[in-house]
VOKETI-111642 format. One line per field, with one value per residue: residue number from 1; residue in three letters; x, z, y negated of N, C-alpha, C in turn. Coordinates in Angstrom, 1 decimal. Layout:
% residues N
pos = (NUM|...)
code = (ALA|...)
nc1 = (X|...)
nc3 = (Z|...)
nc2 = (Y|...)
cac1 = (X|...)
cac3 = (Z|...)
cac2 = (Y|...)
cc1 = (X|...)
cc3 = (Z|...)
cc2 = (Y|...)
//
This chain:
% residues 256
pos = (1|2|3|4|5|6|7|8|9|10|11|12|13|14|15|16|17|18|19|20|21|22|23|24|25|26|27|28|29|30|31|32|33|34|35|36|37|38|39|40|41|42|43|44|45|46|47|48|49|50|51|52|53|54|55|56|57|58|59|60|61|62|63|64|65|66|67|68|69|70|71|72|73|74|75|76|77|78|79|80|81|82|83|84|85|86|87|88|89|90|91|92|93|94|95|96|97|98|99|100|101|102|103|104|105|106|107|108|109|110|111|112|113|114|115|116|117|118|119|120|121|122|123|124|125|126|127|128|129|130|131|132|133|134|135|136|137|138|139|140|141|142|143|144|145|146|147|148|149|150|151|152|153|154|155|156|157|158|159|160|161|162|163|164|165|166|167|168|169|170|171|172|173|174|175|176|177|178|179|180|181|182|183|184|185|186|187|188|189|190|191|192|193|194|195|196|197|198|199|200|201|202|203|204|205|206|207|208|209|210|211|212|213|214|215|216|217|218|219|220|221|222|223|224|225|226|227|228|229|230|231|232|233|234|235|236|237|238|239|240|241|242|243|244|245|246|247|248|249|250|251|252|253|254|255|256)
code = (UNK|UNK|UNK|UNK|UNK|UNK|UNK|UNK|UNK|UNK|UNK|UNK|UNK|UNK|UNK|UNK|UNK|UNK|UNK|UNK|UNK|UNK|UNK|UNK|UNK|UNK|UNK|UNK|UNK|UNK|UNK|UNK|UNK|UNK|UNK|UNK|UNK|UNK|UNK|UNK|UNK|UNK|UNK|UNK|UNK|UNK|UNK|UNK|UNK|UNK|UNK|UNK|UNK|UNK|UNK|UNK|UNK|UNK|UNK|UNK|UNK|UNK|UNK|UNK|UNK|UNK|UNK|UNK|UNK|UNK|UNK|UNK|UNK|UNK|UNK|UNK|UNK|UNK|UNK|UNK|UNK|UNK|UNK|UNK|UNK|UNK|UNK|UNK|UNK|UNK|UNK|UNK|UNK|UNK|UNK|UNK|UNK|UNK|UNK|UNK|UNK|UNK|UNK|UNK|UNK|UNK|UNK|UNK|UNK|UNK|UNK|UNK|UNK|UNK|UNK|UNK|UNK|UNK|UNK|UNK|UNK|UNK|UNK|UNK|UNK|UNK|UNK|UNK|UNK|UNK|UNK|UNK|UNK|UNK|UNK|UNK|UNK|UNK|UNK|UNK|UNK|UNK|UNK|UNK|UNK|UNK|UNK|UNK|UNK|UNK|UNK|UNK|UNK|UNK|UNK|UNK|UNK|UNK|UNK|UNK|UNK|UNK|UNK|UNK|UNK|UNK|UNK|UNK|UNK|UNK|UNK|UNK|UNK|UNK|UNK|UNK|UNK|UNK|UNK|UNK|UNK|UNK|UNK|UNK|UNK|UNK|UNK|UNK|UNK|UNK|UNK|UNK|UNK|UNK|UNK|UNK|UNK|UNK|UNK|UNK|UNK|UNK|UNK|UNK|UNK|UNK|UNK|UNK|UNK|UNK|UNK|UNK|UNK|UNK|UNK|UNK|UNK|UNK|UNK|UNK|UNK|UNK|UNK|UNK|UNK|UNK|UNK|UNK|UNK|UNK|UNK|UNK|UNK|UNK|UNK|UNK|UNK|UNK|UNK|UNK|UNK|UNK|UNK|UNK|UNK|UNK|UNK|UNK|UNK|UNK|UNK|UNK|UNK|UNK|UNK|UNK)
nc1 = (76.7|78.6|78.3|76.1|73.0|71.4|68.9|68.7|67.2|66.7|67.5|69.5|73.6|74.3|76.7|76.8|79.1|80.1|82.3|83.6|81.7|80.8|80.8|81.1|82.2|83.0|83.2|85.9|87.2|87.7|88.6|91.3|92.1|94.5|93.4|91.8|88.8|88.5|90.8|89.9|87.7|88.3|89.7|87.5|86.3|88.2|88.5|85.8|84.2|81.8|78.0|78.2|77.1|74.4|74.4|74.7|72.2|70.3|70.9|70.6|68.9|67.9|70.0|71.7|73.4|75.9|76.9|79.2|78.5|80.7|83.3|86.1|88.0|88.0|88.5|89.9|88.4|89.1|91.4|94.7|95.1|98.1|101.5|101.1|100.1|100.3|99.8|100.4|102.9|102.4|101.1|98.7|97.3|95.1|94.2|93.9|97.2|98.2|96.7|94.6|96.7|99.2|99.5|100.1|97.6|97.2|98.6|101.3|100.3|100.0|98.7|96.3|95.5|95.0|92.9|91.0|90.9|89.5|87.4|86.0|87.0|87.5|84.7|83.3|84.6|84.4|81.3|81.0|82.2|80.3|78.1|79.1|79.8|76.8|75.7|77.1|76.4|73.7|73.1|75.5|77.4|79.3|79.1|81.1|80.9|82.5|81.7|83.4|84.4|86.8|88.8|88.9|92.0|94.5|95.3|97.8|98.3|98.3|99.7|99.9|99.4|100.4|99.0|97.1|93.4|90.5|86.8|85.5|87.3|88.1|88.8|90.7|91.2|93.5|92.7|89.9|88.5|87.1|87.2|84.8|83.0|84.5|84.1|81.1|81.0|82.3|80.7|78.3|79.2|79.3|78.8|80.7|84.1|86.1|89.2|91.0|92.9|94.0|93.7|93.8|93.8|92.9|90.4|87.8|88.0|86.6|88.7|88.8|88.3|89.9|91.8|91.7|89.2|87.2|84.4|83.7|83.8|85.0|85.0|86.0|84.5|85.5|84.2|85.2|85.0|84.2|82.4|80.0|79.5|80.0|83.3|85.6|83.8|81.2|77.8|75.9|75.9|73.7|74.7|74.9|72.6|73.2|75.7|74.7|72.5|74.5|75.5|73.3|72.9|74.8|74.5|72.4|73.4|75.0|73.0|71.8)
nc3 = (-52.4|-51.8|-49.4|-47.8|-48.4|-45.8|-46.7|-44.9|-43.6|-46.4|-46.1|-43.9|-43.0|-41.9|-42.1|-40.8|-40.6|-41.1|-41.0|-40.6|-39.0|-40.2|-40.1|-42.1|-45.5|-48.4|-50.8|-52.3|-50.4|-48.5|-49.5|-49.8|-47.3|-44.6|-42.2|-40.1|-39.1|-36.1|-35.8|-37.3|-36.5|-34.2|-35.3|-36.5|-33.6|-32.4|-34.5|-35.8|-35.4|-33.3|-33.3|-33.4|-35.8|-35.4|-33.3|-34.4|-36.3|-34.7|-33.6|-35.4|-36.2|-38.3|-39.7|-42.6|-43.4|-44.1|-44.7|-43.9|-45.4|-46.2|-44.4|-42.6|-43.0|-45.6|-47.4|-46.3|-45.8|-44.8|-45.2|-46.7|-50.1|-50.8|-50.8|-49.0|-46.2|-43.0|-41.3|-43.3|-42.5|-40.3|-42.0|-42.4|-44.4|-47.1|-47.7|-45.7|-44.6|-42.2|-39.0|-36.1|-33.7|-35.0|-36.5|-39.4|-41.7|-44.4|-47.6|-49.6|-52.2|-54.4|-57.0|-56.1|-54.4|-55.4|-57.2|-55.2|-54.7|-56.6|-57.0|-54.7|-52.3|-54.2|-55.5|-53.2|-51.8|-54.4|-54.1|-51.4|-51.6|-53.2|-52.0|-50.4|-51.6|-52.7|-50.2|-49.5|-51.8|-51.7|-49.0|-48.4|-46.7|-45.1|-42.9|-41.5|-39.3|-37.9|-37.0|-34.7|-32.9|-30.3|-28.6|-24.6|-24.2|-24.9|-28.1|-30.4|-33.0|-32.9|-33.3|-31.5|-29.0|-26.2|-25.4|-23.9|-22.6|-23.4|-22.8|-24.7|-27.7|-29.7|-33.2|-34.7|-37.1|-37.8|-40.1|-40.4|-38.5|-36.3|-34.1|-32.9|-33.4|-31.9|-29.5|-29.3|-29.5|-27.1|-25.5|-25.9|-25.1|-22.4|-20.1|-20.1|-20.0|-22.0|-24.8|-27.1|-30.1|-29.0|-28.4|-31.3|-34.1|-36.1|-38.8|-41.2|-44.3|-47.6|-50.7|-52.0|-50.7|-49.2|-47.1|-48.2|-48.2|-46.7|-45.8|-45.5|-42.7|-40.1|-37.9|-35.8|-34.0|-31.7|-29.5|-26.5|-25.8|-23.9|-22.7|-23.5|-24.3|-24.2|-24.4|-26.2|-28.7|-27.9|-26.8|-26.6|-24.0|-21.3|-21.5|-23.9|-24.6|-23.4|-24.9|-27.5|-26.9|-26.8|-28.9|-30.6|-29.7|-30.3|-33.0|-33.3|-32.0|-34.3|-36.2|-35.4)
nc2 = (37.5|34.2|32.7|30.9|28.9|26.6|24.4|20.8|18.2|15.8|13.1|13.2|12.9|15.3|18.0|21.3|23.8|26.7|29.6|31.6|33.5|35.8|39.7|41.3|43.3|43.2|45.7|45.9|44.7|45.9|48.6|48.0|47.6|48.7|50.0|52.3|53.3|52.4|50.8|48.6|48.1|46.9|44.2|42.7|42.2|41.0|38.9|37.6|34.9|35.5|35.1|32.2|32.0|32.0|29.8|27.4|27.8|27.2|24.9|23.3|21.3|18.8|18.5|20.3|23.4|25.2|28.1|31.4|34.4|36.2|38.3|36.8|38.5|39.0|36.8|33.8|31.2|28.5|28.0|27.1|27.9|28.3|27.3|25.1|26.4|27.3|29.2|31.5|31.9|34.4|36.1|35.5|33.8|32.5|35.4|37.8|39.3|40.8|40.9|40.2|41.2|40.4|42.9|45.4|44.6|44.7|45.8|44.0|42.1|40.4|40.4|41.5|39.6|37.1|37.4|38.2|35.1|34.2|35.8|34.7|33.0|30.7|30.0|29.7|27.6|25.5|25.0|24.0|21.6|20.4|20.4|18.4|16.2|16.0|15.1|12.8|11.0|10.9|10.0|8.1|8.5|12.1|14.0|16.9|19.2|21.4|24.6|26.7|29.6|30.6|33.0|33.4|34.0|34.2|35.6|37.3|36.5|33.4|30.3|28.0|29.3|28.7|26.5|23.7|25.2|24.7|24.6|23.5|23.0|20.3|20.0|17.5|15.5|13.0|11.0|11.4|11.8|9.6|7.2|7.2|9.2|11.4|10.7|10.5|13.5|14.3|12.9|14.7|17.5|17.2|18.6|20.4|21.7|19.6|19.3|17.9|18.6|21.3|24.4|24.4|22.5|19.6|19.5|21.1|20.0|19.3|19.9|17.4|15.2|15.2|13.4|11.0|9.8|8.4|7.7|11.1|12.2|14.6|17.2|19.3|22.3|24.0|26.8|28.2|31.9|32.8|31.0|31.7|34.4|37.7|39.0|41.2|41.1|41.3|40.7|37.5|35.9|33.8|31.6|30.6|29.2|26.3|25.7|25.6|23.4|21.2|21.0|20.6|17.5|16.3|16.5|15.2|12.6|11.9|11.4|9.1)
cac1 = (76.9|79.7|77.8|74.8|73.2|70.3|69.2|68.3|66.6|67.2|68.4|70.6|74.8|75.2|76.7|77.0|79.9|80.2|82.7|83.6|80.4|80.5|81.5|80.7|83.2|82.9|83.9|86.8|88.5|88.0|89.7|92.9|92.7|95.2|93.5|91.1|88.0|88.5|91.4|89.4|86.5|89.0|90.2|86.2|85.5|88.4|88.7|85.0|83.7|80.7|77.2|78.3|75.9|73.0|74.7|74.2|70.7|69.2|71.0|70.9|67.6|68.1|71.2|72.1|73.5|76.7|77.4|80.6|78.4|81.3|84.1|87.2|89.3|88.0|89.2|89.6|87.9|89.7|93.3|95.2|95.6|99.0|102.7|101.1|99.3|101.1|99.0|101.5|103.8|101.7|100.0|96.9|97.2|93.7|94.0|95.1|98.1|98.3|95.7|94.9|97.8|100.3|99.5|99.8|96.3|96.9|99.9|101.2|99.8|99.8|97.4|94.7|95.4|94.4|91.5|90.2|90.5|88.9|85.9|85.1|87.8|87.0|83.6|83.0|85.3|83.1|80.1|81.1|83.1|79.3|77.7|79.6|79.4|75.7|75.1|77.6|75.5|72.2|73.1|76.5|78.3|79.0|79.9|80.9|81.3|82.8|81.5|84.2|85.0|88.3|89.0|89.4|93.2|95.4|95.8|99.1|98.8|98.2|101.1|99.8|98.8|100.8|98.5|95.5|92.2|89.0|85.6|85.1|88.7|87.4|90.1|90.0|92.3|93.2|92.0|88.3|87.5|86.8|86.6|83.0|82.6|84.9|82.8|79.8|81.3|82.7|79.5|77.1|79.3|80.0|78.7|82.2|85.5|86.9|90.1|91.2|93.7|94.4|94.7|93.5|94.0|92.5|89.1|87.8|87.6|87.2|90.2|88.8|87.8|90.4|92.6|91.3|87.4|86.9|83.3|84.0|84.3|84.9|84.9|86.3|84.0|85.4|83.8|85.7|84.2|83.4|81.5|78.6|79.7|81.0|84.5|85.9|82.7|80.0|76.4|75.8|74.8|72.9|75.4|74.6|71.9|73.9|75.9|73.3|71.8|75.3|76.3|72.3|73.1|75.9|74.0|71.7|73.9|75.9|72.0|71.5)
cac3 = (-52.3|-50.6|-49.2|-47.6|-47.7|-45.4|-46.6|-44.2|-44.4|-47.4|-45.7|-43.3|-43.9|-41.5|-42.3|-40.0|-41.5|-40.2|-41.7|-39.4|-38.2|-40.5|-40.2|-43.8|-46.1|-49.8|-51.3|-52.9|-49.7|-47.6|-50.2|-49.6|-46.0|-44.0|-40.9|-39.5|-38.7|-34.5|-35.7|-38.0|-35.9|-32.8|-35.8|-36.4|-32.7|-32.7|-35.4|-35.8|-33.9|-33.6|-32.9|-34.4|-37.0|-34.4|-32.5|-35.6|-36.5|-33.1|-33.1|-36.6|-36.7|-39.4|-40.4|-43.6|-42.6|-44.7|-43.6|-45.1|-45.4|-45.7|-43.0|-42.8|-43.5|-47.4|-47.6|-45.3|-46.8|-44.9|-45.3|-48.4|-51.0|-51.2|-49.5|-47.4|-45.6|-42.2|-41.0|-43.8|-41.7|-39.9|-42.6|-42.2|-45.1|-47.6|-47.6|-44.3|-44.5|-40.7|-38.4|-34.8|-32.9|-36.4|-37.2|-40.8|-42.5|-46.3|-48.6|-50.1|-53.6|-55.2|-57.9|-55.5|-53.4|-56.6|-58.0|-53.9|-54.5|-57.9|-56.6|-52.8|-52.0|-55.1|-55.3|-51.7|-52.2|-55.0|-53.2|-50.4|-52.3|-54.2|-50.9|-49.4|-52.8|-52.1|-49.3|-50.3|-52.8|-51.0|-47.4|-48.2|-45.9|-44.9|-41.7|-41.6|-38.0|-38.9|-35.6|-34.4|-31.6|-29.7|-27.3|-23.5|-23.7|-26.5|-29.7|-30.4|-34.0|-32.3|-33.1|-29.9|-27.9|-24.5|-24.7|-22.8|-23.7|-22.7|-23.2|-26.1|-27.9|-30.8|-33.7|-35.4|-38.6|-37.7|-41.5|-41.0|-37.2|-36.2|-32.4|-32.1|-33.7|-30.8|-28.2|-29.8|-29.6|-25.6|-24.4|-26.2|-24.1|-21.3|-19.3|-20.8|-20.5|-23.0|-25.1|-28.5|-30.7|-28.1|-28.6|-32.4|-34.5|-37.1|-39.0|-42.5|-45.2|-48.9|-50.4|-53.3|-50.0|-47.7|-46.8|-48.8|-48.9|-45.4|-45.6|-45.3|-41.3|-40.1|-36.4|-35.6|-32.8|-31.1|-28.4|-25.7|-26.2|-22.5|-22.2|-24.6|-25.2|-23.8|-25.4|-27.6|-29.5|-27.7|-27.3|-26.0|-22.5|-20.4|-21.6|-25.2|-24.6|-23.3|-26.2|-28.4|-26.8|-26.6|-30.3|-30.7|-29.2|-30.9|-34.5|-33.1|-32.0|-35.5|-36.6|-34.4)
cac2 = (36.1|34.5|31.6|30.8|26.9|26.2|22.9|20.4|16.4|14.6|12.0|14.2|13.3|16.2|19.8|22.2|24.6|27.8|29.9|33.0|34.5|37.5|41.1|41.5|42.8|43.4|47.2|45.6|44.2|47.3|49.2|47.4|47.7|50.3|50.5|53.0|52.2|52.0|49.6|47.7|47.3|45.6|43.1|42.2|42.0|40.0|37.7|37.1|34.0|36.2|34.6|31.1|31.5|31.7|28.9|26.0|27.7|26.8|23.8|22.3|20.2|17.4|19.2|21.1|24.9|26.2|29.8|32.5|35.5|37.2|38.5|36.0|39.8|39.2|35.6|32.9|30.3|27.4|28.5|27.1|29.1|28.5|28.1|24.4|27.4|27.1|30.5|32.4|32.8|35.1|36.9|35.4|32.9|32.5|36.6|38.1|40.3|40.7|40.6|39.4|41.3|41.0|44.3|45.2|44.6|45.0|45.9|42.9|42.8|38.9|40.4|41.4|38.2|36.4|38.0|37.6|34.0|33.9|35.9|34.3|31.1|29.6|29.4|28.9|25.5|24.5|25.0|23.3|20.3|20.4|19.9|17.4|15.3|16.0|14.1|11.0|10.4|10.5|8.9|7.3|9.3|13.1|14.4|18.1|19.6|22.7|25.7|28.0|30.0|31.4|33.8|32.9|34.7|34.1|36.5|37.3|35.6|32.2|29.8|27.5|30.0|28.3|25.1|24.1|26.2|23.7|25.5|23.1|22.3|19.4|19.7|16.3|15.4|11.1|10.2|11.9|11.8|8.2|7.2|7.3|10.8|11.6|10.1|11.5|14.9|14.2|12.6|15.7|18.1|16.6|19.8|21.1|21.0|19.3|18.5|17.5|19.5|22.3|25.5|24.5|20.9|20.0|19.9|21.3|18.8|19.7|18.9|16.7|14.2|15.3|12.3|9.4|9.8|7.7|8.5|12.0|12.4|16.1|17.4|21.1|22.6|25.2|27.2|29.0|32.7|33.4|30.3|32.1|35.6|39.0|39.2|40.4|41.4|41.5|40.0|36.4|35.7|32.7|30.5|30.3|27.8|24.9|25.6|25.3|21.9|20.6|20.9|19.8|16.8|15.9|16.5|13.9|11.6|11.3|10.7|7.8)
cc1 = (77.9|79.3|76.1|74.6|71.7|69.9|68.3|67.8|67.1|68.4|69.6|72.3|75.6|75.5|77.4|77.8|80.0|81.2|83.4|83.2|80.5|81.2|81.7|81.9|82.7|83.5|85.5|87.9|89.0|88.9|90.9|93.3|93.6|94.4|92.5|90.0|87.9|89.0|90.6|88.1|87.3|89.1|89.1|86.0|86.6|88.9|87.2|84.3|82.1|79.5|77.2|77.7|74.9|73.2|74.2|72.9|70.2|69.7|71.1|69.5|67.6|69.4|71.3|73.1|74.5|77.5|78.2|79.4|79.4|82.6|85.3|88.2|89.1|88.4|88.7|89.5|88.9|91.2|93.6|95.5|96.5|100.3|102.1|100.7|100.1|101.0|100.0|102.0|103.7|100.8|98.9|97.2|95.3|93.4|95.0|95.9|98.3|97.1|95.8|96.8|99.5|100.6|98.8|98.4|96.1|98.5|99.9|100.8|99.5|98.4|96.4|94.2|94.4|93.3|90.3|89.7|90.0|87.3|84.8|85.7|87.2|85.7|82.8|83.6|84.8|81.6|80.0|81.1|81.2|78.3|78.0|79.5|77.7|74.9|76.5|76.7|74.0|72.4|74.2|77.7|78.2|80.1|79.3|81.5|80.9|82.4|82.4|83.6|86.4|88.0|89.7|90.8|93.9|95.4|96.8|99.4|98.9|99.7|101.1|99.4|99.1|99.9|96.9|94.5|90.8|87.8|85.2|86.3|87.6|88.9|90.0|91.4|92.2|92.5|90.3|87.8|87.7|86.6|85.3|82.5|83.5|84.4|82.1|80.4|81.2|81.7|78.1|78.0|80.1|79.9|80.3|83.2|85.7|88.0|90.1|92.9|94.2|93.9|94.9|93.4|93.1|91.0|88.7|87.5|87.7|88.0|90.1|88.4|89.0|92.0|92.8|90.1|86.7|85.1|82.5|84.7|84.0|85.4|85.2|85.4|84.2|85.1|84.2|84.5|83.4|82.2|79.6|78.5|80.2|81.9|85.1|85.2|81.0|78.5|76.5|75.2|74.1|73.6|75.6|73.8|72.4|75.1|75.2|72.8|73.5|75.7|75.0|72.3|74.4|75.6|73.2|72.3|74.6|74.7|71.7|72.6)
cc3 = (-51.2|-49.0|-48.8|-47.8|-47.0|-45.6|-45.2|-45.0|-45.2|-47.3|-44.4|-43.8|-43.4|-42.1|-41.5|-40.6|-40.7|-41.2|-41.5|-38.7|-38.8|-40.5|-41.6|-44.4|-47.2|-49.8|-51.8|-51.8|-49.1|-48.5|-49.7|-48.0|-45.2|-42.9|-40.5|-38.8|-37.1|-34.9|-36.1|-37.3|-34.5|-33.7|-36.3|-35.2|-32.2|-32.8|-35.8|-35.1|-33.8|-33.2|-33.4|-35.3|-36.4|-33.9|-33.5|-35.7|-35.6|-33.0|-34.3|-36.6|-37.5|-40.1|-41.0|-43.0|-43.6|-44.5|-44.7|-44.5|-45.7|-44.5|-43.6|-43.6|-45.4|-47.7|-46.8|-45.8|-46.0|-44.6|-46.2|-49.0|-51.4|-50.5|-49.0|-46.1|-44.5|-41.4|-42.1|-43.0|-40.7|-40.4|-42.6|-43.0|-45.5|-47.7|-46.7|-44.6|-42.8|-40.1|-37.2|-33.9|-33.9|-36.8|-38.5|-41.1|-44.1|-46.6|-49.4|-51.7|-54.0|-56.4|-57.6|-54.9|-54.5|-57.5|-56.7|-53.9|-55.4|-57.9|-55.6|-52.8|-53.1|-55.1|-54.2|-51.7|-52.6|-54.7|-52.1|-50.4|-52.6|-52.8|-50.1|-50.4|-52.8|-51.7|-49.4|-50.9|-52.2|-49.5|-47.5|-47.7|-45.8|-43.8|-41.8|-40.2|-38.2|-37.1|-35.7|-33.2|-31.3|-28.3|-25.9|-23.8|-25.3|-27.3|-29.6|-31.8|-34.0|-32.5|-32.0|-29.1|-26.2|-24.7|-24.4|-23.6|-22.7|-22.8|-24.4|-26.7|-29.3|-31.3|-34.3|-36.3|-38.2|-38.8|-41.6|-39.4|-36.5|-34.7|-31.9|-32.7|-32.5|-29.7|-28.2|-28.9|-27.7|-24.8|-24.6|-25.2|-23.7|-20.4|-19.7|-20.3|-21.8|-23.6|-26.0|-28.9|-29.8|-27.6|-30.4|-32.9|-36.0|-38.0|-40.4|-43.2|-46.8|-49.7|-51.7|-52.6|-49.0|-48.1|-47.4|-49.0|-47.0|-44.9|-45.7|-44.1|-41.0|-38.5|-36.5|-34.1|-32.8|-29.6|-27.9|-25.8|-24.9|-21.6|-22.9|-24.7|-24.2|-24.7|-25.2|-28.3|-29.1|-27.7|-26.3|-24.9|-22.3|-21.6|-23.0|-25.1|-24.1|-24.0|-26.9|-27.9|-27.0|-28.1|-31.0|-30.7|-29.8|-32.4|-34.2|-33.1|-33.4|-36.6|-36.6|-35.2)
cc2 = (35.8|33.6|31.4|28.8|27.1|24.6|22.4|19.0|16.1|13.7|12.2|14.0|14.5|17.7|20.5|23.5|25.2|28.7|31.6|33.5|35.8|38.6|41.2|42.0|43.7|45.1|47.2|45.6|45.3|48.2|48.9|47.3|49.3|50.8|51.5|52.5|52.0|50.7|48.2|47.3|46.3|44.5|42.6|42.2|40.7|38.3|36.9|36.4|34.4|34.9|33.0|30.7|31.4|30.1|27.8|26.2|26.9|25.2|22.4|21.0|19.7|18.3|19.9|22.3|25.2|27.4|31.0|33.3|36.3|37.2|37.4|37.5|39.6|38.5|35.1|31.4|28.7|27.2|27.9|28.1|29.3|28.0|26.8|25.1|27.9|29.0|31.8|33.1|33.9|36.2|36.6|33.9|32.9|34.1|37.5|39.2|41.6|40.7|40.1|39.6|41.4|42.3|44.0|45.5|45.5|45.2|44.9|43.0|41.5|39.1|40.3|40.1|37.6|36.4|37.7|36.7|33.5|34.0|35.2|33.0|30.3|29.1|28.6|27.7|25.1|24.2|23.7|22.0|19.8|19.6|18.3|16.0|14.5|15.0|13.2|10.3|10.2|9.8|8.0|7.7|11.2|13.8|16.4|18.2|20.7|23.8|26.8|28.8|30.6|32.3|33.1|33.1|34.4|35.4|36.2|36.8|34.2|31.6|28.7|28.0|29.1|27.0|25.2|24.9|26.0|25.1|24.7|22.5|21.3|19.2|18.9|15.9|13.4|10.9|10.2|11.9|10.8|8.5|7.7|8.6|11.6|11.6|10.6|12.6|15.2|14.1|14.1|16.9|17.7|17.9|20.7|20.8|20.6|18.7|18.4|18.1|20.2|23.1|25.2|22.9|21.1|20.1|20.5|20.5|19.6|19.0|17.9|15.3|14.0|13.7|11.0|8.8|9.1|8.0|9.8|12.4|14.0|16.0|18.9|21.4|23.8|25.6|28.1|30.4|32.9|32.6|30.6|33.4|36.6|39.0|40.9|40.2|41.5|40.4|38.5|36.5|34.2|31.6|29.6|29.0|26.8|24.9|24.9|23.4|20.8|20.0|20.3|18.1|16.0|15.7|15.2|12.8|10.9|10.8|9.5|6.2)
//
């Protein structure tokens, strides 16, 4: 399965999208990978915003749960699947070529790409689209506040690597992140630094809402790794819990 859903309230328009927690990778993708498994475990320790799936559980309450069981290295579910896909140019379109440091991943192969996005991208979009339709129809509205994380230090596939790097960057799309979902976000962590579009812009929208579906508001929450985590891969410390209440807090608020 590519996809997890944890439902939440009925009356719930939140979803907590998670989309790069898992190591996971299918038999198919690993095949096509070059690297050795040392290499390939640095490009899961990483590229995986590890623990992120814990981080929503603990903090979902009222909120519906959408989680990639598998690794972003099989497909990267919110990449385009085609050339608006800015990340291209880096190899790390909807199926990474490249990985963190632009080291070669995969041999280019358009076939496999396409069969990738037939088995995992695709469905995971309809799912999601399926979801977000979901709750329109039952609350009216549907707020997705999609959970990342980044690394304190830049990656060298980073195309903004030189800009600020808060402990909570909020990537927000003008059409889908409204002032007061801003506010929200700023006042739930306030214990934070925080900025807006920087190191990362931007939020996930399905694209059958993205840029004319007004009641379709989306928030990118990414969390600085060192403010929760041993990097690059390791286990969460102290600091996970005021995570957790922060991004809590913020589910609430968009309740309210």
């Amino acid at each position: 399965m590519t996809f997890q859903i944890a439902p939440g309230d009925p009356a719930s328009p939140v979803i907590l999208h998670v989309p790069h927690a898992s190591r996971e990778l299918t038999p198919g993708a690993r095949a096509g990978i070059l690297l050795d498994d040392a290499a390939l475990t640095a490009e899961l320790d990483n590229l995986t915003d590890a623990h992120t799936d814990l981080i929503a559980a603990r903090a979902a309450g009222r909120a519906w749960v959408f989680t990639n069981t598998l690794s972003r290295l099989v497909v990267d579910p919110e990449r385009f699947p085609d050339d608006r896909e800015e990340m291209r140019a880096v190899g790390m379109g909807a199926v990474y070529t490249h990985g963190h440091a632009r080291r070669r991943l995969r041999a280019d192969d358009p076939a496999r790409d396409a069969q990738l996005i037939r088995d995992h991208f695709t469905p995971y979009a309809a799912a999601m689209t399926g979801l977000v339709a979901d709750r329109l129809s039952a609350t009216g509205r549907a707020v997705v506040l999609d959970v990342h994380s980044y690394p304190t230090v830049p990656l060298p596939y980073e195309l903004h690597g030189d800009t600020p790097r808060p402990q909570i960057c909020l990537g927000a799309d003008p059409a889908h992140a409204p002032a007061s979902l801003l506010g929200a976000a700023r006042s739930a962590f306030a214990a934070f630094s925080v900025d807006v579009n920087t190191p990362f812009s931007g939020a996930y929208v399905p694209l059958d809402f993205y840029g004319h579906t007004a009641a379709v508001t989306a928030l990118m929450v990414e969390i600085r790794r060192d403010t929760y985590m041993t990097e690059p891969g390791g286990d969460p410390h102290d600091g996970l819990d005021a995570v957790v209440e922060g991004l809590a807090a913020l589910v609430e608020a968009v309740h309210a």
